[in-house]
C-alpha positions as CSV (number, residue, x, y, z in Angstrom):
1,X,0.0,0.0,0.0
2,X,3.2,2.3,1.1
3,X,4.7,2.3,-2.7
4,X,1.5,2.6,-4.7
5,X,0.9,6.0,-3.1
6,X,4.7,6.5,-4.1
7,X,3.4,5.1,-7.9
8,X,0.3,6.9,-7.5
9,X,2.0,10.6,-7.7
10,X,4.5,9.4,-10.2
11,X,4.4,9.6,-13.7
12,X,5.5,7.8,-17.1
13,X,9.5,7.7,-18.0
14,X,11.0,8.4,-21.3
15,X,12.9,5.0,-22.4
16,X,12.5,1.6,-20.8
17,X,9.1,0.0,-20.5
18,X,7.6,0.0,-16.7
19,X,9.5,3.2,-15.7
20,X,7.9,5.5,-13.6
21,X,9.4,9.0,-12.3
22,X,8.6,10.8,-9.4
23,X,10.3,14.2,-7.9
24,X,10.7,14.5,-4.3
25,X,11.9,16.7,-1.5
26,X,14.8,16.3,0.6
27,X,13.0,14.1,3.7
28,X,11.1,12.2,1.0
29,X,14.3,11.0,-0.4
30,X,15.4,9.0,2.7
31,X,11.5,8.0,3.0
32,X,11.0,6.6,-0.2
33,X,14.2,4.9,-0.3
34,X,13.6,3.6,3.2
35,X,9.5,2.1,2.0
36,X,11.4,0.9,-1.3
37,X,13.8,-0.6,1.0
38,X,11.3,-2.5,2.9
39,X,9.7,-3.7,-0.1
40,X,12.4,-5.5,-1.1
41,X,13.5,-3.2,-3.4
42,X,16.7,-3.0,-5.2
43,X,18.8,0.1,-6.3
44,X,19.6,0.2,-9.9
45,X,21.8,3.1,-10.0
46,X,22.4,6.5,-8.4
47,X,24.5,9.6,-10.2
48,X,24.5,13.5,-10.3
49,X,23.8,15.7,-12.9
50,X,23.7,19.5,-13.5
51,X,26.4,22.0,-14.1
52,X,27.1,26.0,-13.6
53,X,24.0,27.3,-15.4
54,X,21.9,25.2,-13.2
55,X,21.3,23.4,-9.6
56,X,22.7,20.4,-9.3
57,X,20.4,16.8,-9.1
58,X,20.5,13.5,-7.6
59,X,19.1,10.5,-9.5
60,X,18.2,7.2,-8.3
61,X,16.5,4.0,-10.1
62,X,15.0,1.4,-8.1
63,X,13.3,-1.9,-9.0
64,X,10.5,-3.3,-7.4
65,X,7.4,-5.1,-8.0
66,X,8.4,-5.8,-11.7
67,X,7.9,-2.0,-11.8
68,X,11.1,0.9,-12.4
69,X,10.9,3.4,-9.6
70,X,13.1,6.7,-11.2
71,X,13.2,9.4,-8.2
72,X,14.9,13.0,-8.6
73,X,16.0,14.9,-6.0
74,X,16.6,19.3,-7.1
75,X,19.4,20.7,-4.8
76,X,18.7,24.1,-4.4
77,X,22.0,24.9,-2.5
78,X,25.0,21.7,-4.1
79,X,26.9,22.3,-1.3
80,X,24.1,21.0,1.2
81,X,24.7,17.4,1.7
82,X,22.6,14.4,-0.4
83,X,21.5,12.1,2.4
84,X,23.2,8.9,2.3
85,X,21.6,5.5,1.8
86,X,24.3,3.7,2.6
87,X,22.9,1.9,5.2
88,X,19.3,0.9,3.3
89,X,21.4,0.4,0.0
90,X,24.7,-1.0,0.5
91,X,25.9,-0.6,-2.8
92,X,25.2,3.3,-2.8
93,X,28.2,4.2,-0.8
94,X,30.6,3.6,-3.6
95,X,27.5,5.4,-6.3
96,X,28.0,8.1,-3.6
97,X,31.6,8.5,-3.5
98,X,31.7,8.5,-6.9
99,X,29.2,11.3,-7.2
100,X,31.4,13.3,-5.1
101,X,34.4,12.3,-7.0
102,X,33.0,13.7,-10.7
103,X,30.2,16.0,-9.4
104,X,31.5,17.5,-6.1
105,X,27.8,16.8,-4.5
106,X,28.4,16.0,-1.1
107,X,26.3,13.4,1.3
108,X,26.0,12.5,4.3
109,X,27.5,8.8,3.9
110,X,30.6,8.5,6.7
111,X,33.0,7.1,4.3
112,X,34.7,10.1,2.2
113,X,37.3,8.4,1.0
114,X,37.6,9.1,-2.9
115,X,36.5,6.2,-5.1
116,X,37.4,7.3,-8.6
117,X,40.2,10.2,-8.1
118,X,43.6,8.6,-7.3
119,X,45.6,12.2,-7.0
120,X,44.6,12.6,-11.2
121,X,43.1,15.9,-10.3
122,X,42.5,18.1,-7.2
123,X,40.5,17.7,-4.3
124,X,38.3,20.8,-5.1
125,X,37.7,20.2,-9.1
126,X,34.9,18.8,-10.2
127,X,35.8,16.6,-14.0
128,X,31.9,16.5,-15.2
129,X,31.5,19.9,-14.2
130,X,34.7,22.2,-14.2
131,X,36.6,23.0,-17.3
132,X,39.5,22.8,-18.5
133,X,41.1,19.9,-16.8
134,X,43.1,20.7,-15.0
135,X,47.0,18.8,-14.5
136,X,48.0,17.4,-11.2
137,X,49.7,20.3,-9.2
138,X,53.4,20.4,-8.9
139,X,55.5,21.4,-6.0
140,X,57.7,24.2,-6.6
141,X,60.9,21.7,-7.7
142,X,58.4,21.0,-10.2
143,X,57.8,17.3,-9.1
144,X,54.4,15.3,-8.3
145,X,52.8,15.9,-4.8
146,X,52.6,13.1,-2.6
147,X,50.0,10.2,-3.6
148,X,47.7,10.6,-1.0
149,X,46.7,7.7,1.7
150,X,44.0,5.6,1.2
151,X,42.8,4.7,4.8
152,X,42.6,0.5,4.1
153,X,40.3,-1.0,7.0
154,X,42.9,-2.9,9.1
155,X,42.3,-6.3,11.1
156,X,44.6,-6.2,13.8
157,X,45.5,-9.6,16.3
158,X,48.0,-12.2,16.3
159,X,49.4,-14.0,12.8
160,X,47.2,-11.6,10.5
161,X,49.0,-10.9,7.7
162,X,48.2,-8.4,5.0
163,X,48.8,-9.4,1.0
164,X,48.4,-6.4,-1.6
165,X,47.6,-7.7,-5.0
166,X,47.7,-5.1,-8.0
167,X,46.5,-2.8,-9.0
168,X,49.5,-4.0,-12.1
169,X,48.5,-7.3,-13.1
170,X,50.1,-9.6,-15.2
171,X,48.7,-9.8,-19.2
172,X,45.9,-7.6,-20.4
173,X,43.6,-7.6,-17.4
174,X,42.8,-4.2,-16.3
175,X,43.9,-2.2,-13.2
176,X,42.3,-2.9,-9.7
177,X,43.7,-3.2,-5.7
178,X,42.7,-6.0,-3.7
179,X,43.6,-6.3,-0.4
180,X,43.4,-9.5,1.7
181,X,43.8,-9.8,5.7
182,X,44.6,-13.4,6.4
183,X,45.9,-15.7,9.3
184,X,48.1,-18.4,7.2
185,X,45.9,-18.4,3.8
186,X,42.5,-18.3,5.4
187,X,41.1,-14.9,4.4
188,X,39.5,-13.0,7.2
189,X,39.0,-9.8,4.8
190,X,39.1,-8.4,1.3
191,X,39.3,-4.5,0.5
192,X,38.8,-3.7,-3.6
193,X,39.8,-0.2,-4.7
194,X,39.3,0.0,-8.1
195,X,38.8,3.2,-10.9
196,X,42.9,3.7,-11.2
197,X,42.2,4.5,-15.2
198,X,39.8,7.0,-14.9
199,X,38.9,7.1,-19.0
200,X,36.3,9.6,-18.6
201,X,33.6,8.4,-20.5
202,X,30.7,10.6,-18.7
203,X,32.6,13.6,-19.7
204,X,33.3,12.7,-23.4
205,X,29.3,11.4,-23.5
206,X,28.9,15.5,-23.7
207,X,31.4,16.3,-26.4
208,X,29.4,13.9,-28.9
209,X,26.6,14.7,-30.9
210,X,22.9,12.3,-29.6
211,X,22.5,10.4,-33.0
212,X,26.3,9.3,-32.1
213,X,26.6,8.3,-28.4
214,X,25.7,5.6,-28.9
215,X,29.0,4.1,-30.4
216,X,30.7,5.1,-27.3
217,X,28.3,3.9,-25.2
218,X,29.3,0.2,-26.4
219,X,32.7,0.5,-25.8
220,X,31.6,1.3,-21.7
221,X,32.5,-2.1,-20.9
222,X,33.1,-3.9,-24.4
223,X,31.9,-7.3,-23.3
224,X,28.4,-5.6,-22.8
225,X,28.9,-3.9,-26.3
226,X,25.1,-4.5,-27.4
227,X,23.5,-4.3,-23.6
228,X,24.5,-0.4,-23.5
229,X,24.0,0.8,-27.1
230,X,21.0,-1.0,-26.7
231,X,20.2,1.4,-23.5
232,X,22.1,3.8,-25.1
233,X,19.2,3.9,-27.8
234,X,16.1,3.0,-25.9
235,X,16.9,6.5,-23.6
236,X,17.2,8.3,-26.5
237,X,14.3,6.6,-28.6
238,X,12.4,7.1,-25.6
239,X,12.8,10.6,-25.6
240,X,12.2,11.5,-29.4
241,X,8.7,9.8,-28.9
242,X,9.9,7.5,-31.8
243,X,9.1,3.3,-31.4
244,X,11.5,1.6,-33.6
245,X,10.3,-1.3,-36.4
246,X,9.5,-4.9,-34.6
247,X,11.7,-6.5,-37.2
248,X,14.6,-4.1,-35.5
249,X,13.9,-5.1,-31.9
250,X,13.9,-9.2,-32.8
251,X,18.0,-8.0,-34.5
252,X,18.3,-6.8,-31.1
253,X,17.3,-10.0,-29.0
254,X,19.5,-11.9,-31.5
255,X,22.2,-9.7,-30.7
256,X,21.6,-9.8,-27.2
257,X,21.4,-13.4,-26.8
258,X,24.8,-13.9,-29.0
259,X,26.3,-11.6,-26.8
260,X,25.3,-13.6,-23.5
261,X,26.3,-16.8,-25.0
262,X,29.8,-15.7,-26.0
263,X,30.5,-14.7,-22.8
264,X,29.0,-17.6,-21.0
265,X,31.2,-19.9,-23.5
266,X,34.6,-18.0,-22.5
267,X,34.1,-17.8,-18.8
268,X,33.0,-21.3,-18.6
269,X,36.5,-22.0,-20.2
270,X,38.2,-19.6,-17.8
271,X,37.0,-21.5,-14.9
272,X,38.0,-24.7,-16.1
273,X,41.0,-23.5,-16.3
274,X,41.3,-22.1,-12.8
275,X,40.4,-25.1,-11.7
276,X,43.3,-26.8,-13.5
277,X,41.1,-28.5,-15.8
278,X,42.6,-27.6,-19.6
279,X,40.7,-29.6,-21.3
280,X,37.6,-27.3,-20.4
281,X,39.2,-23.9,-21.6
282,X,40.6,-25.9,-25.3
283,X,36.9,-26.9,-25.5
284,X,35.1,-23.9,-24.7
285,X,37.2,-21.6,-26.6
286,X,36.9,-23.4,-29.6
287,X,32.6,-23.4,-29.0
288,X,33.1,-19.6,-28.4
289,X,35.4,-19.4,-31.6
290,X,32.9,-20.9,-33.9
291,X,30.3,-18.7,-32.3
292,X,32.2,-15.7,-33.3
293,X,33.0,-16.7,-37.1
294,X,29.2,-17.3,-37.1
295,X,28.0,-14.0,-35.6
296,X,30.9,-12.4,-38.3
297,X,28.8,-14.6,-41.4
298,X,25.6,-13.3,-40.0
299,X,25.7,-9.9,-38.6
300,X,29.0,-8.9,-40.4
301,X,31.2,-8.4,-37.2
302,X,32.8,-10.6,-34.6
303,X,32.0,-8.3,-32.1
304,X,28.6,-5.9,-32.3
305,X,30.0,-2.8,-31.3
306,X,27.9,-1.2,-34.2
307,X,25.1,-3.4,-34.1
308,X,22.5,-1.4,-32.4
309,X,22.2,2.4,-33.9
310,X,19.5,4.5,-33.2
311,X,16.1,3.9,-34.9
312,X,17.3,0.1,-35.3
313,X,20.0,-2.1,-36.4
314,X,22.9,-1.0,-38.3
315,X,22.5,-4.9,-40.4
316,X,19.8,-6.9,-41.4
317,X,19.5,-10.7,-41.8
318,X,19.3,-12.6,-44.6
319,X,17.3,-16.7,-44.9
320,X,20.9,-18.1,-46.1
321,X,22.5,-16.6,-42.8
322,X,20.2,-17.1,-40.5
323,X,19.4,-21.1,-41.3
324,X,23.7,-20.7,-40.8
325,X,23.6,-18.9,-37.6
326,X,21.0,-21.4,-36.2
327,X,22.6,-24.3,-37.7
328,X,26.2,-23.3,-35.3
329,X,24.2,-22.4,-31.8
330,X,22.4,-25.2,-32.3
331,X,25.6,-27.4,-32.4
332,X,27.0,-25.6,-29.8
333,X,23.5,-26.1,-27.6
334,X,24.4,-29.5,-28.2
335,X,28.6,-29.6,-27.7
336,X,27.9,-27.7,-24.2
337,X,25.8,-30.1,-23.1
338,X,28.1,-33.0,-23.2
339,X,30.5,-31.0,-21.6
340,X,28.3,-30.2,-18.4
341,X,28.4,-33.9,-17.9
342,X,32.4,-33.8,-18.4
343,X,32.4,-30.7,-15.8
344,X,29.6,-32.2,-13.3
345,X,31.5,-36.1,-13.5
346,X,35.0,-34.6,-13.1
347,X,36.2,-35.1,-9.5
348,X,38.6,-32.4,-9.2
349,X,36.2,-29.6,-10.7
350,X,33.5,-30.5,-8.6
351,X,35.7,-30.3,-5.5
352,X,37.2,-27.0,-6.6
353,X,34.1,-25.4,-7.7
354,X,31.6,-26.9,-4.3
355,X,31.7,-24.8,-1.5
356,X,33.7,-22.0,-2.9
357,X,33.1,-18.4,-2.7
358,X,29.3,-19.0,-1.2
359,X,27.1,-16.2,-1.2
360,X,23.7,-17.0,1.2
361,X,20.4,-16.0,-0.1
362,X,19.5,-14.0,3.0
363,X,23.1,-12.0,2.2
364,X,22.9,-11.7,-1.1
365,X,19.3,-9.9,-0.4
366,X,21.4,-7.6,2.0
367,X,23.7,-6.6,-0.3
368,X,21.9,-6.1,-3.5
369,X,23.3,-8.9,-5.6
370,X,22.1,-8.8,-8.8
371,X,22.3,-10.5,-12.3
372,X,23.8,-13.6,-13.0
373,X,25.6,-13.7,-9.5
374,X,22.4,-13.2,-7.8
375,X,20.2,-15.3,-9.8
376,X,23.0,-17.9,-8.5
377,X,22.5,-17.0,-4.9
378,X,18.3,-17.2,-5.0
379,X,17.9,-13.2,-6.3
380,X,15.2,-14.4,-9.1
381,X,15.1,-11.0,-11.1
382,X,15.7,-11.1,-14.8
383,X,14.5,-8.1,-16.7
384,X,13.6,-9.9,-19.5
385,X,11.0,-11.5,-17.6
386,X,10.1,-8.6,-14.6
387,X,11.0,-5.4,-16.9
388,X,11.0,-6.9,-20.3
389,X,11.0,-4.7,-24.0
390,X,10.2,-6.0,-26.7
391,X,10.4,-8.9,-28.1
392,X,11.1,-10.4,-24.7
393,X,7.2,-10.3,-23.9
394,X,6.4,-12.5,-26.5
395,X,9.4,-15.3,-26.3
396,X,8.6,-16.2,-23.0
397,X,12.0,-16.3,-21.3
398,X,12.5,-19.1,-19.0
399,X,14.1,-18.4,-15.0
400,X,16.4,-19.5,-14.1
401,X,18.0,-19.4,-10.9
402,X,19.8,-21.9,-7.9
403,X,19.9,-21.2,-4.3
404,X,23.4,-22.7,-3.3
405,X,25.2,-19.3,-4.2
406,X,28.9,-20.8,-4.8
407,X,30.6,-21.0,-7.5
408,X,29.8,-24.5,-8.5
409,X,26.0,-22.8,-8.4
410,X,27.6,-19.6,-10.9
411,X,28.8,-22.1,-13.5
412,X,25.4,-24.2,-13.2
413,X,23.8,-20.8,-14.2
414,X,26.1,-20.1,-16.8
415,X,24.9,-23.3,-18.4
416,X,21.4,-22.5,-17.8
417,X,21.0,-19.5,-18.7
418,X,23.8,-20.5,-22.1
419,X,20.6,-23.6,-23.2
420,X,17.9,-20.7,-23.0
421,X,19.7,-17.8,-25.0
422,X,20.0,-21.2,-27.9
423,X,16.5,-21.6,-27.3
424,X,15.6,-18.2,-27.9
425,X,17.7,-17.2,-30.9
426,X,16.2,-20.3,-32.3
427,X,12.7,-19.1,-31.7
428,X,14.0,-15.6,-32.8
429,X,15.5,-17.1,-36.2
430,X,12.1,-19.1,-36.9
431,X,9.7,-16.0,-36.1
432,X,11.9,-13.3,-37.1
433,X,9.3,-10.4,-38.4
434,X,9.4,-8.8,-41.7
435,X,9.9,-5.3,-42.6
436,X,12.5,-3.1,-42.2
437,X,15.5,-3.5,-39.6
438,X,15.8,0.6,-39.0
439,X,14.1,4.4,-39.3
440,X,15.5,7.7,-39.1
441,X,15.2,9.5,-36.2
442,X,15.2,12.7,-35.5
443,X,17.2,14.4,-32.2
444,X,14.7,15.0,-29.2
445,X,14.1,18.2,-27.9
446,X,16.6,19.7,-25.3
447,X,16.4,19.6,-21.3
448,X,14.5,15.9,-21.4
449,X,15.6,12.9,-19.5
450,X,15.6,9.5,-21.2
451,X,16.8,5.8,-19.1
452,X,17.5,2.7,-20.8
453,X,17.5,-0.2,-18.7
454,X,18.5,-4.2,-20.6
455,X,19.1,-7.3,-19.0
456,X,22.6,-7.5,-19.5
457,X,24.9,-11.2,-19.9
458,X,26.3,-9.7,-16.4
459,X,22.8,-8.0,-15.0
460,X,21.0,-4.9,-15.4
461,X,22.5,-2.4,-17.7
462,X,21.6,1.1,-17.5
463,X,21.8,4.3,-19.3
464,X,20.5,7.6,-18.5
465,X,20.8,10.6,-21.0
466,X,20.0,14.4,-21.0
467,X,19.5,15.7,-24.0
468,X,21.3,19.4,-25.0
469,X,20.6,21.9,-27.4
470,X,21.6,21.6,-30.8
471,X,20.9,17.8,-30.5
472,X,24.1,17.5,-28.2
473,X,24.3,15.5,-24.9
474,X,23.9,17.2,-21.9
475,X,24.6,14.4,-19.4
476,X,25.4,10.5,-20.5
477,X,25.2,8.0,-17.1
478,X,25.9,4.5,-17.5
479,X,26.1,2.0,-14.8
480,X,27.0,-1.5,-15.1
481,X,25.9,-3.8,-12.2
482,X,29.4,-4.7,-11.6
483,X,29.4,-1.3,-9.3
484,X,26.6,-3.4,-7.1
485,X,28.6,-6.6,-7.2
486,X,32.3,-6.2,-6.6
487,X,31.3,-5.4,-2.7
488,X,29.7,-8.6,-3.0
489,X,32.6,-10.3,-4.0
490,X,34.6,-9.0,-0.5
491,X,32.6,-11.4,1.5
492,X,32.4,-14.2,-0.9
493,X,36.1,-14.7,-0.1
494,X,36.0,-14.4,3.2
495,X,36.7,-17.9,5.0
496,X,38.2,-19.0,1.9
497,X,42.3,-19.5,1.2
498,X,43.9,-16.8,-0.8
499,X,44.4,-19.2,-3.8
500,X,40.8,-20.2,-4.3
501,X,40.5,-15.5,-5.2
502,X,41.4,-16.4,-8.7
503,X,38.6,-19.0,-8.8
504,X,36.1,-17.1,-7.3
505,X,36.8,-14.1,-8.9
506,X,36.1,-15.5,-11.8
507,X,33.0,-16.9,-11.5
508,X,31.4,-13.5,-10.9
509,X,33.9,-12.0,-14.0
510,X,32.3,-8.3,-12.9
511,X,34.0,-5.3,-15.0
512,X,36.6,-3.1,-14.3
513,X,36.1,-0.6,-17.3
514,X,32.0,-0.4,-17.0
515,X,33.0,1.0,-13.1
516,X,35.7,3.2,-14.5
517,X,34.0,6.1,-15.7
């Protein structure tokens, strides 16, 4: 009864279907978040927006009730502090810090420890806000300041030990801090600090044209390439008033659910692998490589960073290609299969995989866990099923979900949820619509707000975008759910040895460059 007076004074959102928006005052923010809270609710994503010219604002996006809950909050004076949510939303300390970080909005959260500025910029400047940029100051000899502390929780008693990994690591993988507190290799704690590339994304979002975001927005984190230019171009669809062809939206489930099985393929070879099980990465990288040369045949690219455009699809499908397409996910349906059994009837797999990294239900709940993860640890969303755009309404996604929450249960959902994406692009390829794949649209009026929200391979992706004048971008926000899953990942170690991290790690795979904005 609490939240439908909430939904009772709110009104319709530009972008994704379900979303409701609803201004409130400065008590009602803690209230609402606090009946939202109570209702099971879970926090999307949180940002800042606003610059010289105007106030600055505070954004939230829950989901509850297979409904989007979008609340604003005006700051009449920036320098008042936001109240924090910290402790109703665990996830929204780091949002918060964040928000300081790029926005200079304060809150009331305790921690005010930067998240996202390692010494690349002053204190006092504000990167979405202040221009120019401004260089790191220099003492008078001309050298670097000082990098400053960053106060790491410390567990103090007999035999703890503390082991700093990163943030260099070894190959390719990006930057990011972990440190363990551990009595022989039994880790009592785990502390992430994370953001030390800082690409500013949000702030280049504002130097591009509307009709062109979106081609950044896929590179936000490039293994979600077609979850955020999908977003990308639901927000901005949703605010030119403009539905796109049903042919387009089918293109975009196909590319959606080749997107979830290519990563499902490679991380289900990665932790074979960490499990010292070989055999499982040779065979799941060559199902993920004949994926790829299929997707290239079909769609024209390997990868679909410019798959999704606005108005549509940037390809269209022909019969010869897509009997091809269908043809290799159905063999690879079939391959992974057989290979579930190999993983499932291997001894040492199942005993590295059982028990490791557990995430409870109840905790899981606490902390927000969301996505693949949480489906894993009893968190049943899936916004193609509670949230879903079309064509997800009409191809009747399947759930699923386990209630074990280690990482044995995180591989059995990554072969779950692989079987269902090949049942869907099956269903996709067989009732693909006619018609065309794309329309022209025209750039939305300035001053509007438009949030994209798609079920992600990973979780919930979502995009929020102001338009400007001139059809520019006033404000781009993505948010990829690692940011409400790497906390989570802190206590799934904990109790574990420090060479199961690796494992574990692995098995939730969250981003580094979607929470390095």
């Amino acid at each position: 009864m609490v939240l439908r007076a909430w939904y009772a004074r709110s009104e319709a959102q530009d972008g994704a279907p379900g979303l409701q928006s609803l201004r409130v005052t400065r008590e009602e923010w803690r209230q609402l978040a606090r009946d939202l809270a109570a209702a099971g609710g879970r926090l999307l994503a949180l940002w800042a927006s606003g610059d010289e010219r105007a106030a600055a604002r505070v954004h939230a996006v829950f989901l509850t009730e297979r409904r989007a809950l979008a609340m604003r909050l005006e700051l009449a004076d920036a320098d008042e502090p936001v109240p924090g949510l910290e402790d109703l939303f665990p996830a929204a300390t780091r949002l918060q810090r964040a928000m300081a970080d790029l926005s200079g909005v304060a809150c009331t959260d305790p921690d005010k420890r930067p998240w996202l500025r390692h010494a690349a910029w002053p204190a006092g400047y504000r990167p979405l806000i202040d221009s120019p940029p401004l260089l790191p100051p220099t003492r008078p000899d001309g050298a670097l300041p000082a990098i400053e502390d960053y106060g790491f929780v410390r567990v103090e008693g007999d035999g703890v030990h503390e082991i700093a990994v990163g943030p260099v690591h070894a190959g390719i993988i990006e930057p990011g801090h972990f440190r363990f507190s551990a009595v022989g290799e039994k880790v009592l704690r785990l502390e992430e600090r994370l953001g030390y590339v800082h690409k500013g994304i949000e702030h280049r979002f504002s130097e591009l044209p509307l009709l062109e975001g979106h081609r950044l927005a896929a590179r936000v984190s490039g293994d979600s390439a077609v979850a955020f230019s999908w977003a990308y171009c639901q927000a901005l669809e949703g605010l030119a008033a403009t539905p796109i062809p049903v042919r387009a939206a089918w293109l975009r489930a196909l590319c959606l659910e080749l997107e979830r099985i290519a990563n499902h393929l490679g991380d289900l070879g990665a932790l074979g692998n960490d499990a010292g099980f070989a055999f499982g990465l040779a065979q799941f990288s060559r199902l993920k490589e004949q994926l790829l040369r299929a997707t290239e045949a079909a769609v024209g690219a390997r990868y679909l960073m410019q798959a999704i455009v606005p108005g549509g699809t940037d390809f269209d499908l022909g019969l010869r290609e897509a009997r091809a397409l269908g043809a290799c996910v159905h063999s690879i349906a079939r391959e992974a299969a057989l290979l579930r059994t190999v993983y499932d009837e291997h001894e040492g797999v199942r005993d590295r995989f059982s028990g490791a990294g557990g995430v409870a239900p109840e905790l899981a709940q606490r902390l927000g866990l969301i996505g693949l993860a949480g489906r894993a640890s009893g968190q049943s969303i899936d916004l193609r099923i509670d949230l879903p755009c079309e064509p997800y309404g009409q191809l009747a996604v399947a759930r699923c979900g386990r209630s074990e929450g280690d990482v044995a249960a995180r591989v059995a959902m990554r072969f779950d949820e692989l079987q269902e994406s090949c049942r869907l692009i099956a269903l996709i390829l067989e009732g693909l619509p006619g018609g065309a794949c794309r329309i022209e649209l025209a750039a939305p009026p300035s001053g509007k707000l438009g949030i994209g929200i798609i079920e992600g391979w990973r979780g919930p992706v979502l995009l929020a975008l102001e338009s400007g004048p001139a059809g520019a971008i006033r404000r781009c926000h993505p948010h990829d759910p690692s940011w409400q899953n790497w906390p989570v990942l802190e206590h799934a170690i904990i109790g574990n040895i420090v060479p199961d991290f690796p494992l574990i790690n692995k098995s939730f795979n969250l981003s580094y460059s979607g929470h390095d904005l």
